[in-house]
N, C-alpha and C positions, 0 to 999 in steps of 0.2 A: 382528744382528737381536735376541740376547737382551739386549743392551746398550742400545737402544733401549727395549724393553719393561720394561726398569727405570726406566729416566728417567721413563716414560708413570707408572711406580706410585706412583714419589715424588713426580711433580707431581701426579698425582689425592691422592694421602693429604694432601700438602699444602693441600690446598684444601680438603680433607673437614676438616681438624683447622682451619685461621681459621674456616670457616663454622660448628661446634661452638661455638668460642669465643665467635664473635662473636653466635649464639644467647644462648648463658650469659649474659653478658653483657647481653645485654635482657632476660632472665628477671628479673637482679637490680637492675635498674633498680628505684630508690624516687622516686616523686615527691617535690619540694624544696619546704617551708614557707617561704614568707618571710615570713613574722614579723619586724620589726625589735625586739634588744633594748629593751628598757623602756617598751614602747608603752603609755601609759596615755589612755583615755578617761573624760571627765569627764561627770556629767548631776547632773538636777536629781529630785527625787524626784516621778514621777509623768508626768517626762518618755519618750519614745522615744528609743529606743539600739540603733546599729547598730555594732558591731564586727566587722572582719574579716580573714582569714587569706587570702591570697593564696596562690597554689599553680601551685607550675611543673610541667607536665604530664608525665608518664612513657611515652614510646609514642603520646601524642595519648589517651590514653584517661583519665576522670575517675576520678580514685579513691574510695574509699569514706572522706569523713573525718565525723570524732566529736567533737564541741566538749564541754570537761570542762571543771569546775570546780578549782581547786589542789586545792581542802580535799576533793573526791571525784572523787578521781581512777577510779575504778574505774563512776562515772554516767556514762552517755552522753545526754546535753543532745537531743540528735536523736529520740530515742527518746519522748522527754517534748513534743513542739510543741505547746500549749496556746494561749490567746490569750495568754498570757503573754508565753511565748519561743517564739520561731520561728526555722527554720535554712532557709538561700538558696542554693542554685547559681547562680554567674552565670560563663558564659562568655567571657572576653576576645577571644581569638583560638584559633587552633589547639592551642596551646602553653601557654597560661597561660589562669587563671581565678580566681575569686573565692568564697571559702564566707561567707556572711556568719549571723551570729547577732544577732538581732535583737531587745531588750526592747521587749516594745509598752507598755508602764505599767511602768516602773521601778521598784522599790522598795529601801529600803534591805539587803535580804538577798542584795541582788543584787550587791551590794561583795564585792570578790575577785579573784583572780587565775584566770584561762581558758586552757587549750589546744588547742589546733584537734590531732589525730592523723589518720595515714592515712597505708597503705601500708610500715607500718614506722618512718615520720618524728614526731615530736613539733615543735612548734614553740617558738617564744619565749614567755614568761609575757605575757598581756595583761591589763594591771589596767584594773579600775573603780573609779572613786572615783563616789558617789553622796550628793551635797549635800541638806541641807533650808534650803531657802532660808527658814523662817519661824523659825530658830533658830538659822542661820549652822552648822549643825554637819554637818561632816563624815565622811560614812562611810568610811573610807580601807580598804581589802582590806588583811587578815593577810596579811602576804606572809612565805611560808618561799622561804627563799633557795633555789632550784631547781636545786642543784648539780648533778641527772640531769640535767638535760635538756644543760649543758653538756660533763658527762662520756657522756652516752647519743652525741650527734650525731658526736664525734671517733670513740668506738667505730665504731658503726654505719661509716664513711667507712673505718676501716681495715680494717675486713673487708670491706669491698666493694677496696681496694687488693690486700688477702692473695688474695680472689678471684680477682683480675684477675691479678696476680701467678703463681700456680698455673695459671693457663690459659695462660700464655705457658710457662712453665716448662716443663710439660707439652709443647708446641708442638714447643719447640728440642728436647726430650728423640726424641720422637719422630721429627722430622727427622734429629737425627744418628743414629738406630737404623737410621731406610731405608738413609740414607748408606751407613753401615757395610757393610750388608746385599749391599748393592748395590754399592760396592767388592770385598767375599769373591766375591760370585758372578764378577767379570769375573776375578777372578786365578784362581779355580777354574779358568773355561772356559780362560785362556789357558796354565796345564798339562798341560792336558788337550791340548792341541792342539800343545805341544811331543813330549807322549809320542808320539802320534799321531807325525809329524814324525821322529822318532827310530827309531819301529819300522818306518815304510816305510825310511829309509837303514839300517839296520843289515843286510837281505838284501842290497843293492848293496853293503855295501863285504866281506860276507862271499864275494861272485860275484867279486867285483877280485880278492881275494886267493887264489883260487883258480887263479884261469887265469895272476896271476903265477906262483903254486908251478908251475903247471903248463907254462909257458913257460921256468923255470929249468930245470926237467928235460930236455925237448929240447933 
């Protein structure tokens, strides 16, 4: 019976610790920017411009994202919607969606490189190049080479692995503790039940040897 009610503790704890996991696990879920490297959009000075950040959803639920500028990185674009710029939600499907930033009158200060963030993720650099077509000249965006963002995204990826990784760990750690646990107890019980076992024959064979001695004598 006690050997049963171990199996019942380690298959409950087992369940109890994937289900923990598998919580975790969703907590650290970051929604995923698709941004393709080098995406550049071209306009005309005075024209409308819509660029935008794609986004794969985390849980089905929309994240909070911040479209930035390279050269100020620390302004939030959303914060500012003027008739200028303006920032869009559009829903695709359950799963995916669409943040768009939107120049309604271009102009040339508006050359540069943009980051759509959220949720922990950065995405790829989106440049503007911004043309004056009455002088052929081009606004081309200062691009600094955005070495974070590809050293940020591999980071970010491995400690969601280290995570994941320590939750399993953690898992088997646990299971072979029940195990063990639970192997001591059954060899416990079955010495306990030898002693037992032992102490009732030990009065029987001290009653045999008695009535032998006592059968020699007659």
């Amino acid at each position: 019976m006690r050997l049963e009610h171990h199996w019942i503790v380690l298959i409950w704890s087992i369940w109890t610790v994937q289900f923990l996991t598998t919580e975790a696990d969703d907590d650290e879920c970051t929604p995923e920017l698709q941004v393709r490297r080098n995406t550049t959009y071209k306009a005309n000075l005075g024209e409308k411009l819509r660029i935008q950040c794609p986004v794969k959803l985390c849980n089905n639920s929309p994240p909070t994202i911040c479209w930035s500028k390279v050269e100020e990185k620390n302004i939030c674009l959303n914060d500012n919607n003027t008739n200028h710029i303006k920032t869009e939600w559009k829903r695709s499907n359950l799963s995916t969606g669409i943040f768009y930033l939107l120049f309604q009158n271009i102009v040339s200060s508006d050359s540069g490189g943009y980051q759509c963030k959220g949720g922990g993720s950065i995405s790829h650099v989106i440049y503007v190049n911004v043309y004056d077509m009455g002088t052929n000249d081009t606004h081309k965006p200062v691009t600094n080479d955005t070495n974070d963002q590809s050293e940020t995204e591999p980071a970010d990826r491995f400690l969601l692995y280290m995570y994941s990784a320590a939750g399993i760990g953690s898992f088997v750690i646990i299971v072979i503790i029940i195990s063990v646990i639970c192997m001591q107890g059954c060899k416990g019980k079955s010495r306990k039940e030898k002693q037992k076992e032992n102490q009732v024959s030990y009065p029987y064979l001290s009653m045999t040897s008695s009535l032998n001695v006592y059968a020699f004598k007659i």
